[in-house]
Every structure is written in C-alpha cells, then in structure tokens.
C-alpha positions as CSV (number, residue, x, y, z in Angstrom):
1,X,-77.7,57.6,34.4
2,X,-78.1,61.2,34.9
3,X,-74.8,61.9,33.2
4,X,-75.5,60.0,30.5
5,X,-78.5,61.9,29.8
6,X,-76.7,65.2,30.0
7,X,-74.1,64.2,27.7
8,X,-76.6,63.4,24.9
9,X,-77.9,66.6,25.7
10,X,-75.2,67.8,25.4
11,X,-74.3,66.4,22.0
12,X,-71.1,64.8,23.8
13,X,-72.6,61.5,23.8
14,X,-73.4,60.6,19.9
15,X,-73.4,57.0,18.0
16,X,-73.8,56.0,14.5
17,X,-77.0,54.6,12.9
18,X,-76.2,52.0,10.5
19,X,-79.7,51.9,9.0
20,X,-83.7,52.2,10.2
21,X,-86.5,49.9,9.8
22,X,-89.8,49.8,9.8
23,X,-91.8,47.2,12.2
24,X,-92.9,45.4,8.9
25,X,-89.5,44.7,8.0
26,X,-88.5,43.2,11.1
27,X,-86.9,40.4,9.7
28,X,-84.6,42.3,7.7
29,X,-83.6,44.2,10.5
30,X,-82.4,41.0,12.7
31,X,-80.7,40.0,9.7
32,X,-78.9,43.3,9.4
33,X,-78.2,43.3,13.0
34,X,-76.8,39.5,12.9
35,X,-73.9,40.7,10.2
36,X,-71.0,42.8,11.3
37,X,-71.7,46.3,11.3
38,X,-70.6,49.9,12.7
39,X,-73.7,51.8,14.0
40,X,-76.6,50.8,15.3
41,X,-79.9,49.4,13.7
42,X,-83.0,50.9,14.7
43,X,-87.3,50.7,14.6
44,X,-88.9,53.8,13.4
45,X,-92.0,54.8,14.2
46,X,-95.1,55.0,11.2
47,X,-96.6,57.5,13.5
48,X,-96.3,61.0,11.8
C-alpha cells in the first residue's frame, strides 16, 4: 500500500475521471457507472 501512495504522490499513479456527482444525483451516477465507460465516476463533496 505504501507504494501505491508514493506513486500518486508522486504523480506516477494517475486515472481518468469520467464525470463527478453530487450526493443528490445519486441515481444518475449508478446509471453512468452501469454503461461502458473510460474513467472513473465519482461523489463530490457540497462542503466548500
């Protein structure tokens, strides 16, 4: 694990975001995730 961590660190260690929801919209996240995709689909945080 620690290698992992030093590679994002790093910036070795990088991955795609596909797109970022909010908790309201988590429905249309699972339905984003459920289709094909490239990158990752995230929760962001309402907290400033």
């Amino acid at each position: 694990m620690d290698e992992i961590f030093s590679m994002i660190s790093e910036g070795t260690l990088k991955t795609y975001i596909e797109a970022d929801y909010s908790l309201e919209e988590w429905k249309t996240a699972l339905e984003h995730n459920a289709k094909p995709r490239m990158g990752k689909i995230i929760f962001k945080s309402s907290d400033p």
